[in-house]
BALO-42064 format. One line per 10 residues: number of its first residue (from 1); their letters; for each residue x, y, z of N, C-alpha, C. Coordinates in nm, 3 decimals. Layout:
NUM) a) X Y Z X Y Z X Y Z  ...
END
This chain:
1) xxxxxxxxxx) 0.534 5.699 -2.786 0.588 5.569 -2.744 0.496 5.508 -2.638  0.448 5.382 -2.654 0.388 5.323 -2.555 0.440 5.263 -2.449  0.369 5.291 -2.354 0.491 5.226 -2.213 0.385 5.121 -2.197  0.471 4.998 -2.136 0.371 4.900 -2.096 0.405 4.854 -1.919  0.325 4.885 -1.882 0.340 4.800 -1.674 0.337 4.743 -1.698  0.408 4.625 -1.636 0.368 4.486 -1.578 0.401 4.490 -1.485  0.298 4.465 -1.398 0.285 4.434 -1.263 0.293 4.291 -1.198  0.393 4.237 -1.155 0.420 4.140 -1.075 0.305 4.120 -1.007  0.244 4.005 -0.953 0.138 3.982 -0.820 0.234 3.931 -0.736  0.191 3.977 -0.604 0.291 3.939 -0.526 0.237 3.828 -0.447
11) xxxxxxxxxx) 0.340 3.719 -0.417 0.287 3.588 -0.359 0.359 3.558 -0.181  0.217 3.561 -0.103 0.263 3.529 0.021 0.265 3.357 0.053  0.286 3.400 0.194 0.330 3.228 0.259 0.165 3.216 0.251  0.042 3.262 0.268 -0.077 3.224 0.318 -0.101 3.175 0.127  -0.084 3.230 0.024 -0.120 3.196 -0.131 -0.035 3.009 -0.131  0.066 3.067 -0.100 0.176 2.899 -0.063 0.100 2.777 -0.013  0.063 2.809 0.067 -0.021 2.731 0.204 -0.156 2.669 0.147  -0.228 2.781 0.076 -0.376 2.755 0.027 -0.359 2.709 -0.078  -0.243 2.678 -0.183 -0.146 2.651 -0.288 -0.182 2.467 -0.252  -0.140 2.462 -0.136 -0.042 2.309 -0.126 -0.189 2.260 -0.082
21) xxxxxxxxxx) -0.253 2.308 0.011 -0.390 2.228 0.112 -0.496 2.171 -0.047  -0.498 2.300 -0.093 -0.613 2.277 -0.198 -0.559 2.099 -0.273  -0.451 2.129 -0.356 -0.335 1.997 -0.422 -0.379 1.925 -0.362  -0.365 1.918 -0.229 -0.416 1.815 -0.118 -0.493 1.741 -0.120  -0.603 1.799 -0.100 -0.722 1.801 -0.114 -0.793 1.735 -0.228  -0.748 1.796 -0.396 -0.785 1.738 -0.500 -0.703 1.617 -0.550  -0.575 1.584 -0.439 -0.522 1.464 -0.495 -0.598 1.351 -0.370  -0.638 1.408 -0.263 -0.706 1.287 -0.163 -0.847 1.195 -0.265  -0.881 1.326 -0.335 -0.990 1.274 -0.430 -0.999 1.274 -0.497  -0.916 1.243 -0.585 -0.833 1.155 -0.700 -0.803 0.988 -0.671
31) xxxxxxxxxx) -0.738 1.022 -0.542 -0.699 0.847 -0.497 -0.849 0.805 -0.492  -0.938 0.842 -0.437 -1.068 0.775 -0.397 -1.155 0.756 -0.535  -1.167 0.854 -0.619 -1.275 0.791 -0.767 -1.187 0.716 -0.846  -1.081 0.740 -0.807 -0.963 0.659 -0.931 -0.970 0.498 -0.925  -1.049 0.466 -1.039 -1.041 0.332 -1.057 -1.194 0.253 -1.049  -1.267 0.370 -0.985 -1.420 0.359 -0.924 -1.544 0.420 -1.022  -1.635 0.320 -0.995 -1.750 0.365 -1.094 -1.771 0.552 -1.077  -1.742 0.580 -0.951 -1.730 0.718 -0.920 -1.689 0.830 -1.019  -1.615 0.819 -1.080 -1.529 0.841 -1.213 -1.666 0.885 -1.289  -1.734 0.782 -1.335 -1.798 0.820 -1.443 -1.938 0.903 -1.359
41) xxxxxxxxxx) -1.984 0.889 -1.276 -2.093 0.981 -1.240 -2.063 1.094 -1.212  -1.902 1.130 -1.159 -1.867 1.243 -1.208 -1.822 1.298 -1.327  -1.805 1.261 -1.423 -1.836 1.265 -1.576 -1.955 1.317 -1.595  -2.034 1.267 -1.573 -2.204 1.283 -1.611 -2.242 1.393 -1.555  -2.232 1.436 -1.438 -2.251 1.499 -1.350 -2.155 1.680 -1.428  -2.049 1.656 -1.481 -2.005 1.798 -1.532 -2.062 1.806 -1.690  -2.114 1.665 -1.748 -2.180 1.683 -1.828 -2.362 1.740 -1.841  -2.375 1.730 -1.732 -2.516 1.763 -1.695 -2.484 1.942 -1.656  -2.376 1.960 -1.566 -2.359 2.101 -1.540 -2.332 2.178 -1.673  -2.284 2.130 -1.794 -2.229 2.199 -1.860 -2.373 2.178 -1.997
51) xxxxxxxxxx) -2.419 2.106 -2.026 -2.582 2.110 -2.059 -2.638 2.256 -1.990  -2.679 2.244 -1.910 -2.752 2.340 -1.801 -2.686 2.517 -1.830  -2.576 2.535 -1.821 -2.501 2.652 -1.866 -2.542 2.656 -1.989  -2.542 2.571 -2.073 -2.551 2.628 -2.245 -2.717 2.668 -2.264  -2.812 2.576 -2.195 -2.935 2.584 -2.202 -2.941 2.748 -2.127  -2.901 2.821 -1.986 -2.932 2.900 -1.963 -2.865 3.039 -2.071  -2.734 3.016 -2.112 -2.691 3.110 -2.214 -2.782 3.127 -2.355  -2.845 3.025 -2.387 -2.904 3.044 -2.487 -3.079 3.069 -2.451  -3.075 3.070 -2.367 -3.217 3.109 -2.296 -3.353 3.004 -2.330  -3.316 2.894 -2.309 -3.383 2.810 -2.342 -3.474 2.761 -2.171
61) xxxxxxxxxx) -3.562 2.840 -2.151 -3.660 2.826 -2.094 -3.722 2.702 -2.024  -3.741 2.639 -2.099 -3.814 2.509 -2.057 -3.702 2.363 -1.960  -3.580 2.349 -2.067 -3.463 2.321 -2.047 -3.413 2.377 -1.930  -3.387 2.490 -1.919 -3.309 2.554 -1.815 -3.410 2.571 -1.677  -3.542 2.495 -1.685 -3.632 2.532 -1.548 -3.625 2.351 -1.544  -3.608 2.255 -1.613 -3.617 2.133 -1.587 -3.471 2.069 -1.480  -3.368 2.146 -1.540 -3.230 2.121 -1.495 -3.223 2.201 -1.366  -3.283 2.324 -1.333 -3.274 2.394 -1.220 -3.377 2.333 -1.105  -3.481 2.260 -1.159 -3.504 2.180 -1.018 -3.441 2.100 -0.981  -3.312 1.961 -1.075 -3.263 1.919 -1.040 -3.152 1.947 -0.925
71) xxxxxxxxxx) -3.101 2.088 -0.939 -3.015 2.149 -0.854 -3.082 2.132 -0.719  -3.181 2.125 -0.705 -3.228 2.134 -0.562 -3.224 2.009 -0.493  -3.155 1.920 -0.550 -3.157 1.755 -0.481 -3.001 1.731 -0.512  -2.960 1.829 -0.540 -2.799 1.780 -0.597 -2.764 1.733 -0.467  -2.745 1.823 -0.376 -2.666 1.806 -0.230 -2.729 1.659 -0.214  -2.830 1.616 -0.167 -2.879 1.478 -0.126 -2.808 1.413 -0.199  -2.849 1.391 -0.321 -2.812 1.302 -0.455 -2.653 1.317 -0.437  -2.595 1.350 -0.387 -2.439 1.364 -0.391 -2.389 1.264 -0.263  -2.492 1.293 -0.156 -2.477 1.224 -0.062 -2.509 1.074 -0.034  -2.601 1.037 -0.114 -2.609 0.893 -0.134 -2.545 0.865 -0.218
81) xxxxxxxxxx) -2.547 0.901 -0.333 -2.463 0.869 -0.445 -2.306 0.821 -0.422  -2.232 0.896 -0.316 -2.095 0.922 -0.310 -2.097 0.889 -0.162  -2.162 0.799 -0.093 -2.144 0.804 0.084 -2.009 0.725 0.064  -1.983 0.616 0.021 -1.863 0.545 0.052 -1.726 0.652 0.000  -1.743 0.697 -0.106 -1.641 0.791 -0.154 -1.592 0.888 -0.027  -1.698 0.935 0.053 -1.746 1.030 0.132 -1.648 1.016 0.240  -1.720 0.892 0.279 -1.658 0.800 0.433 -1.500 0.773 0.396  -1.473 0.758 0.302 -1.322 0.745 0.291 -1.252 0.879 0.316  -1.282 0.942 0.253 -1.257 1.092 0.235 -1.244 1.183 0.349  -1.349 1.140 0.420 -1.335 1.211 0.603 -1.261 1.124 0.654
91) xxxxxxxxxx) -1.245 0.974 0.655 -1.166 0.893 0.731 -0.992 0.916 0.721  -0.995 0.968 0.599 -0.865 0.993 0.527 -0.824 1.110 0.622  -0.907 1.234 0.566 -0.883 1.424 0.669 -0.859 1.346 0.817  -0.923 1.260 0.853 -0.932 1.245 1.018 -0.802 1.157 1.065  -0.749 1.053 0.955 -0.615 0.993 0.955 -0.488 1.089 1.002  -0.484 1.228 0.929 -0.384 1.287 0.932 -0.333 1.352 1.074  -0.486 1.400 1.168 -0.463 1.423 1.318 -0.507 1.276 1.375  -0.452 1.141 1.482 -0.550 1.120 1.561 -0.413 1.129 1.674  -0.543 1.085 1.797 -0.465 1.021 1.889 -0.396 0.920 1.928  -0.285 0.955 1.956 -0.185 0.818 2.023 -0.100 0.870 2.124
101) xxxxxxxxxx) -0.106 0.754 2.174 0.004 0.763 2.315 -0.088 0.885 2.422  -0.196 0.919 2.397 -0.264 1.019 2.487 -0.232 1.176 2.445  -0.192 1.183 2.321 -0.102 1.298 2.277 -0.131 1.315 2.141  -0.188 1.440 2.096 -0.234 1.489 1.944 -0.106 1.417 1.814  -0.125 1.349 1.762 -0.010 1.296 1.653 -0.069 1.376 1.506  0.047 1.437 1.433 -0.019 1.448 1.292 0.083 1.337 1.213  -0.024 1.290 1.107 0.053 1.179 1.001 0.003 1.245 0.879  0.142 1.224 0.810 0.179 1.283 0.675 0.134 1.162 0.595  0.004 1.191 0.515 -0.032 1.140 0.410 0.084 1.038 0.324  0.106 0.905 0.324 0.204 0.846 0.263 0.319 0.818 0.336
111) xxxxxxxxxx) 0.324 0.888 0.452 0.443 0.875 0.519 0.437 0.736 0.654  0.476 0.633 0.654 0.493 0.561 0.772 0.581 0.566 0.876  0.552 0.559 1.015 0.639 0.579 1.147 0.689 0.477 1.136  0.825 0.488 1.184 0.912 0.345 1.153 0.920 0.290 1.331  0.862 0.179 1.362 0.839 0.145 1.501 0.931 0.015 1.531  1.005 0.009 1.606 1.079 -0.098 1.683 1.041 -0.222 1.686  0.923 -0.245 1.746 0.795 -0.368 1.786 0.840 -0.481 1.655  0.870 -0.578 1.667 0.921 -0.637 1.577 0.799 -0.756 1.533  0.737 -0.778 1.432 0.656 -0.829 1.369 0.739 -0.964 1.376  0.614 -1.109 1.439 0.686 -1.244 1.347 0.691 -1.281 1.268
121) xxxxxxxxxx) 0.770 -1.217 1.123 0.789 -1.226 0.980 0.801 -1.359 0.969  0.828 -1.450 0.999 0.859 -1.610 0.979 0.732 -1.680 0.992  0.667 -1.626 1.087 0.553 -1.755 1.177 0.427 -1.660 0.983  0.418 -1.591 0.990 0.314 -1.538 0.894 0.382 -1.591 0.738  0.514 -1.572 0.717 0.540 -1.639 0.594 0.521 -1.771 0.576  0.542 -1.846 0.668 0.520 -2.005 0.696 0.400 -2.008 0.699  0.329 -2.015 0.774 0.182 -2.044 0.815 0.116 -2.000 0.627  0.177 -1.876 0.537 0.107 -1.845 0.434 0.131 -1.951 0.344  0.247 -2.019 0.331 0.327 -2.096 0.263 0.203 -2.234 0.258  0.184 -2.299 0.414 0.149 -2.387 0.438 -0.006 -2.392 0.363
131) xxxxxxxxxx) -0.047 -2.281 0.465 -0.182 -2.247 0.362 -0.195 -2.284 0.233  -0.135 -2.213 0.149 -0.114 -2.203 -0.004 -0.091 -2.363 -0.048  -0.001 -2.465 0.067 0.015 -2.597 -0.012 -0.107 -2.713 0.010  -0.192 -2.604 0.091 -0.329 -2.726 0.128 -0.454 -2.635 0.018  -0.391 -2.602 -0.047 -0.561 -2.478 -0.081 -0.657 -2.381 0.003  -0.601 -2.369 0.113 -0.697 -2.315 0.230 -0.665 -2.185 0.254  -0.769 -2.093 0.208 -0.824 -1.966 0.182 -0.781 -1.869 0.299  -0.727 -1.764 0.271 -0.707 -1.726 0.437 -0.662 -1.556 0.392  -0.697 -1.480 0.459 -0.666 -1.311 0.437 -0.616 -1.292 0.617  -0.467 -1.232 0.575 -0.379 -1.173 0.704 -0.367 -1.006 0.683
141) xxxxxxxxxx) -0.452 -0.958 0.782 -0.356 -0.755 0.735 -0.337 -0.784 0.825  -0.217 -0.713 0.794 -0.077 -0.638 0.853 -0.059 -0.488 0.869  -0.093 -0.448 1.028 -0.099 -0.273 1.027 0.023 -0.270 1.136  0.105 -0.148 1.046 0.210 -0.122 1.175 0.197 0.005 1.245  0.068 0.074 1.168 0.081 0.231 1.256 -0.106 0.305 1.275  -0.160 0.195 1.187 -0.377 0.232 1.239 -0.385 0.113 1.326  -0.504 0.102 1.450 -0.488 0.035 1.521 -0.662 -0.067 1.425  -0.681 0.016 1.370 -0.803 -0.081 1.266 -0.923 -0.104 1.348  -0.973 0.009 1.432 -1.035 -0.037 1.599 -1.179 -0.051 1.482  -1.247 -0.002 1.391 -1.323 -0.028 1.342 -1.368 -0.161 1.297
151) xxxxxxxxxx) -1.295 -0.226 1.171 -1.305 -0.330 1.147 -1.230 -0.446 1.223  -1.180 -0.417 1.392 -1.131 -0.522 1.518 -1.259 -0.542 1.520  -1.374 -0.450 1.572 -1.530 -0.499 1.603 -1.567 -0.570 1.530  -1.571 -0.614 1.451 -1.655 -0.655 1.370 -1.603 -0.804 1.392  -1.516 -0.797 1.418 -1.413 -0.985 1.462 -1.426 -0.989 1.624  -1.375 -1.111 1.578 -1.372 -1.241 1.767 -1.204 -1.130 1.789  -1.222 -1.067 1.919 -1.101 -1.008 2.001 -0.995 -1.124 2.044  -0.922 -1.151 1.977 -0.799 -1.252 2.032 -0.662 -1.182 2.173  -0.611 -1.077 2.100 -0.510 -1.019 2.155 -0.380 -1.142 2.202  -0.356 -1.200 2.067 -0.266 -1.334 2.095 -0.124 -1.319 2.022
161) xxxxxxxxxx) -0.005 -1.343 2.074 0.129 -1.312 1.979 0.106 -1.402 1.886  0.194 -1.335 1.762 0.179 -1.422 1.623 0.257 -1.541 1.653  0.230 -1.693 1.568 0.245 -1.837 1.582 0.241 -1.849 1.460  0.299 -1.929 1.395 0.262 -2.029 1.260 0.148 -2.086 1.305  0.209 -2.162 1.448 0.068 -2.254 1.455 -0.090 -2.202 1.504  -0.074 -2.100 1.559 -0.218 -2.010 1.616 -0.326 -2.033 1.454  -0.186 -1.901 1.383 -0.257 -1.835 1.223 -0.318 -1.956 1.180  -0.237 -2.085 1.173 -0.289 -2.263 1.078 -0.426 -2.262 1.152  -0.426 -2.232 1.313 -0.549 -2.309 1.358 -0.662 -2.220 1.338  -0.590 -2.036 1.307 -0.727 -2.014 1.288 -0.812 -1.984 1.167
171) xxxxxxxxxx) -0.701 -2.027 1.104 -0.704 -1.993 0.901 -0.817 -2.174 0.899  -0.775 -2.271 0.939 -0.827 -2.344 0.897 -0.966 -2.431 0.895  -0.981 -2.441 0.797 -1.108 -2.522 0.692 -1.257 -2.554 0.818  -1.224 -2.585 0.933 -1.275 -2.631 1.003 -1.311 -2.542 1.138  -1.217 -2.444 1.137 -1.217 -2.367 1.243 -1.369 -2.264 1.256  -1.418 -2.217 1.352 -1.517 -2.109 1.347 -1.498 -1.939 1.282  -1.333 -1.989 1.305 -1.275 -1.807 1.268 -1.225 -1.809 1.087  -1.228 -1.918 1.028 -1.202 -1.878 0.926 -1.208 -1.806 0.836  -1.364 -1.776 0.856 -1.417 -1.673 0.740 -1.354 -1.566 0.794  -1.342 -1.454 0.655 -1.307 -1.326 0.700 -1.171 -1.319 0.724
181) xxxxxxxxxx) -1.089 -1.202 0.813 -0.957 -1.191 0.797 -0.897 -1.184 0.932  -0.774 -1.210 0.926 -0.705 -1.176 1.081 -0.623 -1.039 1.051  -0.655 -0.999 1.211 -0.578 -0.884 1.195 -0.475 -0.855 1.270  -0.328 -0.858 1.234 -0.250 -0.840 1.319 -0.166 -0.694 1.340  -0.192 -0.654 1.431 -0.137 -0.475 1.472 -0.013 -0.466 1.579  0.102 -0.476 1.532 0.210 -0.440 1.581 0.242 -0.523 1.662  0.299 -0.661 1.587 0.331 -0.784 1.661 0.231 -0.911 1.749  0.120 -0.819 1.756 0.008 -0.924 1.771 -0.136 -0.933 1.688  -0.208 -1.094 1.695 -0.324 -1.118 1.641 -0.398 -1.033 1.741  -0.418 -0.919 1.702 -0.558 -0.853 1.798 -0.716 -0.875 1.751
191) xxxxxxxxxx) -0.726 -0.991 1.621 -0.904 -1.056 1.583 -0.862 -1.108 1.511  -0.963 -1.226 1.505 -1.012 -1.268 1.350 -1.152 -1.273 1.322  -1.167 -1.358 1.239 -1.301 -1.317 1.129 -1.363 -1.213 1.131  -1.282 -1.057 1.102 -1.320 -0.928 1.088 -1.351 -0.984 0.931  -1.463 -0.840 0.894 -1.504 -0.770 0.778 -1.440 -0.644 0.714  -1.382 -0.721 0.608 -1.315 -0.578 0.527 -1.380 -0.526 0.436  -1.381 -0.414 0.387 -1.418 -0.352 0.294 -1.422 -0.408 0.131  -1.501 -0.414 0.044 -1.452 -0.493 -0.093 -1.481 -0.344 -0.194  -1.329 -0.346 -0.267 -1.302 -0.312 -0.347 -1.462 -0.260 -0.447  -1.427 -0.136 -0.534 -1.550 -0.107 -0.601 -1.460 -0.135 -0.763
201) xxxxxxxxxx) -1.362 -0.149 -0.770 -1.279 -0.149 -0.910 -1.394 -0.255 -0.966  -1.389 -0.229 -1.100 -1.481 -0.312 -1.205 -1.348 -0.443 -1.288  -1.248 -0.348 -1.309 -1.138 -0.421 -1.365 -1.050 -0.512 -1.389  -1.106 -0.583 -1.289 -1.029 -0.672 -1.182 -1.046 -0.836 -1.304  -0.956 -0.890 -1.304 -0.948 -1.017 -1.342 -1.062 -1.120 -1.283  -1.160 -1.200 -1.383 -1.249 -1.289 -1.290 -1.193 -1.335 -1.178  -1.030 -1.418 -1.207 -1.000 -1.508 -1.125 -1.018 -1.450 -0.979  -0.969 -1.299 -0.972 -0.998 -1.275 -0.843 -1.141 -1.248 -0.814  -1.143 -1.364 -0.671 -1.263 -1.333 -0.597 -1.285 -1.251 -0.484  -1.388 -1.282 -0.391 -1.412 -1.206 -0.263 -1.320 -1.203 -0.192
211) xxxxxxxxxx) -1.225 -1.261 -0.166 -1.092 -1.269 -0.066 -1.005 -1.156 -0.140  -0.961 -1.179 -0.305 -0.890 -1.052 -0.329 -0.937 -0.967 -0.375  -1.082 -0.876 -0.374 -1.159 -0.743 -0.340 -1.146 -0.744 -0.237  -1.152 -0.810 -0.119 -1.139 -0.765 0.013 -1.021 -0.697 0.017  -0.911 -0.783 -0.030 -0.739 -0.700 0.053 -0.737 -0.586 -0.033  -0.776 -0.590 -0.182 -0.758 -0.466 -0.198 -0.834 -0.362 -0.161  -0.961 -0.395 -0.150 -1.064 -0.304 -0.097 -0.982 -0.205 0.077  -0.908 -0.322 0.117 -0.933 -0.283 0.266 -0.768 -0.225 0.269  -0.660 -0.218 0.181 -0.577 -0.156 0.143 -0.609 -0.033 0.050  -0.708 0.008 -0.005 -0.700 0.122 -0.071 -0.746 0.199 0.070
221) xxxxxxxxxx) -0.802 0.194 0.183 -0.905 0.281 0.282 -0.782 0.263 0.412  -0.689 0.172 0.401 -0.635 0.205 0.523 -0.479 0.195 0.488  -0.383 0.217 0.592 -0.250 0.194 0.547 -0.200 0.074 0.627  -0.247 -0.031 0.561 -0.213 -0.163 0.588 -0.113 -0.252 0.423  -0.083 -0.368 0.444 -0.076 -0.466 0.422 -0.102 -0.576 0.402  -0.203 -0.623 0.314 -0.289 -0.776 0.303 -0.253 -0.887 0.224  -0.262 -1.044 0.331 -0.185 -1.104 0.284 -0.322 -1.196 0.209  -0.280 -1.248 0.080 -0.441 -1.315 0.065 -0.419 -1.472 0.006  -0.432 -1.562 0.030 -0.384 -1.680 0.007 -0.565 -1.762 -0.024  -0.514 -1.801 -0.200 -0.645 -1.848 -0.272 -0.669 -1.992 -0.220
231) xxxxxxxxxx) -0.819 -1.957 -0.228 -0.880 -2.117 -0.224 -0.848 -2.210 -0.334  -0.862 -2.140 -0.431 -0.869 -2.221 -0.513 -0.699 -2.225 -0.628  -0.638 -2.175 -0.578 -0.508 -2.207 -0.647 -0.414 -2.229 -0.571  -0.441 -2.163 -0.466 -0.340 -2.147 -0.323 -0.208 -2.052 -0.380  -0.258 -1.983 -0.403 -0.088 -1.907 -0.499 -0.121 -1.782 -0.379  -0.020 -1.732 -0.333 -0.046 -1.596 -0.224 0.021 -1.468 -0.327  -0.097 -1.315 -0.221 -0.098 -1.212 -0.295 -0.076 -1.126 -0.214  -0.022 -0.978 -0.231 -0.033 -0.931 -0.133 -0.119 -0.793 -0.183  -0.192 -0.720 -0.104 -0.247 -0.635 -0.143 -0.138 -0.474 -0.080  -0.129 -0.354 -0.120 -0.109 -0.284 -0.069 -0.134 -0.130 -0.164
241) xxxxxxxxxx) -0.180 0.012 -0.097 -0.275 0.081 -0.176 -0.339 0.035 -0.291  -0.380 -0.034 -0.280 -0.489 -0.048 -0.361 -0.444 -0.122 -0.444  -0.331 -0.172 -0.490 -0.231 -0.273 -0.579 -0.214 -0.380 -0.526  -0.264 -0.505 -0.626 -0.245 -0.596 -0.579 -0.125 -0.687 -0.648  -0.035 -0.757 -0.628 0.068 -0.834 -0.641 0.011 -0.977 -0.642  0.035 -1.031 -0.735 -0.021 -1.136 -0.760 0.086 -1.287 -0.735  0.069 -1.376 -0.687 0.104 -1.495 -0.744 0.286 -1.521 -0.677  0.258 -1.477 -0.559 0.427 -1.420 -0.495 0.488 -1.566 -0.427  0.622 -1.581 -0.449 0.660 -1.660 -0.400 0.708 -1.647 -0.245  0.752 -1.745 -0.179 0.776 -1.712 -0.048 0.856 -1.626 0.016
251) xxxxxxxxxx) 0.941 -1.632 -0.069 1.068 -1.492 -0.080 1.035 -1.378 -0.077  0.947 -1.351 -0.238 0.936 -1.220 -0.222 0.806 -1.170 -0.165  0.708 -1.218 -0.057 0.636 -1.253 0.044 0.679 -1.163 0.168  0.794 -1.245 0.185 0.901 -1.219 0.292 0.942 -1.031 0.262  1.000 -1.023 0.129 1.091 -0.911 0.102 0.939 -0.809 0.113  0.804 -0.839 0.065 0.711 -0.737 0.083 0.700 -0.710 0.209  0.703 -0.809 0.294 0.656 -0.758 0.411 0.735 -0.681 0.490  0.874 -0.721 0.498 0.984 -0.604 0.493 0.967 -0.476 0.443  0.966 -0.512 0.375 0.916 -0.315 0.291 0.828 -0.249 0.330  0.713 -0.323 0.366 0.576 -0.226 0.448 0.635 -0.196 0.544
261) xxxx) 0.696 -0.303 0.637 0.769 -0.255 0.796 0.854 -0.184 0.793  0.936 -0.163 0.703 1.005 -0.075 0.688 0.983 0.124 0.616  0.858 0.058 0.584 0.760 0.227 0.588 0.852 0.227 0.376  0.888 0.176 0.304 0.929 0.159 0.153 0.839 0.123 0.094
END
């Protein structure tokens, strides 16, 4: 009679742990090639590794010494190739510890702090409204929990409470701050004419231009809210991870921006 063991493996909290980080890890970079030319050079790239294996199994000499110098530039070639992928990717790991309040904070990937500080939901729906009925081009993020100190530099430092009438004067046609975006962080305009990030998606509808690659661009890299109001149709959008909402009326404008503030 044959006896058969089976042996159970036994699973600790440290298998659990290295279980969940890794997931982590391969879903942080997932969000980042997803949707991105990135995608396919990593395609190419396991197609080139998996070339290279068959050439060395079958002992193909010539092949397998042409592909093995390539290995020696991979690391570089990965690094230019993938710097923006890169920079997101550490910006992301470095999101989850920073500092606030003078005191180590960790933030849970997806998760928003629900903060008191009450945003002027009216003066930004109006002012978008108004925008939208003159044609005049204008990008608002909305951060309730990154302070955005990166792309603040890159803009004129205001540090001004939100207005209908401020946002009109500085959204408009004539103004010096128009170009570019305002940024408002937890109840106040702290810049405008910052530089956001533009989107790498290929997919995107002509109609959208540089204003909506920006919000989405600058919503897939941070956990904001972008409000984007067209030049040329004046119809408002809102951007958020990386999804953009198209063509919103004032209402449900209103009800989005609720929902970000409300961490939904």
């Amino acid at each position: 009679m044959i006896a058969f063991n089976l042996a159970w493996p036994t699973i600790k909290i440290v298998d659990i742990i290295d279980i969940l980080l890794v997931s982590l890890l391969l879903y942080q970079l997932y969000k980042l090639v997803k949707g991105s030319a990135a995608i396919k050079i990593i395609l190419g790239a396991l197609i080139l590794y998996l070339i290279a294996w068959i050439a060395h199994r079958s002992n193909m000499q010539l092949l397998s010494y042409l592909l093995g110098q390539l290995s020696g530039v991979t690391v570089l070639a990965t690094i230019i190739l993938f710097q923006y992928e890169i920079r997101k990717f550490l910006s992301t790991l470095g999101g989850i510890f920073f500092w606030g309040n003078k005191q180590l904070s960790i933030r849970i990937p997806g998760w928003k702090k629900k903060t008191d500080l009450a945003f002027n939901i009216t003066a930004i729906v109006e002012a978008s409204k108004m925008l939208g009925g003159s044609n005049t081009g204008g990008l608002i993020v909305l951060s309730n929990n990154e302070d955005l100190k990166f792309y603040i530099e890159s803009g004129d430092l205001l540090h001004a409470y939100v207005s209908k009438r401020l946002l009109l004067a500085i959204l408009h046609r004539e103004s010096p701050l128009h170009d570019g975006a305002v940024i408002i962080y937890q109840s106040k305009i702290v810049a405008a004419r910052c530089i956001l990030p533009v989107t790498e998606k290929q997919n995107l509808p002509a109609q959208f231009g540089l204003r909506h690659r920006a919000a989405i661009g600058m919503s897939e890299v941070t956990d904001t809210l972008v409000v984007v109001i067209s030049e040329e149709t004046g119809q408002i959008s809102v951007a958020q991870n990386g999804i953009l909402q198209h063509n919103l009326s004032v209402q449900e404008l209103r009800i989005a921006i609720n929902e970000y503030l409300r961490g939904e």
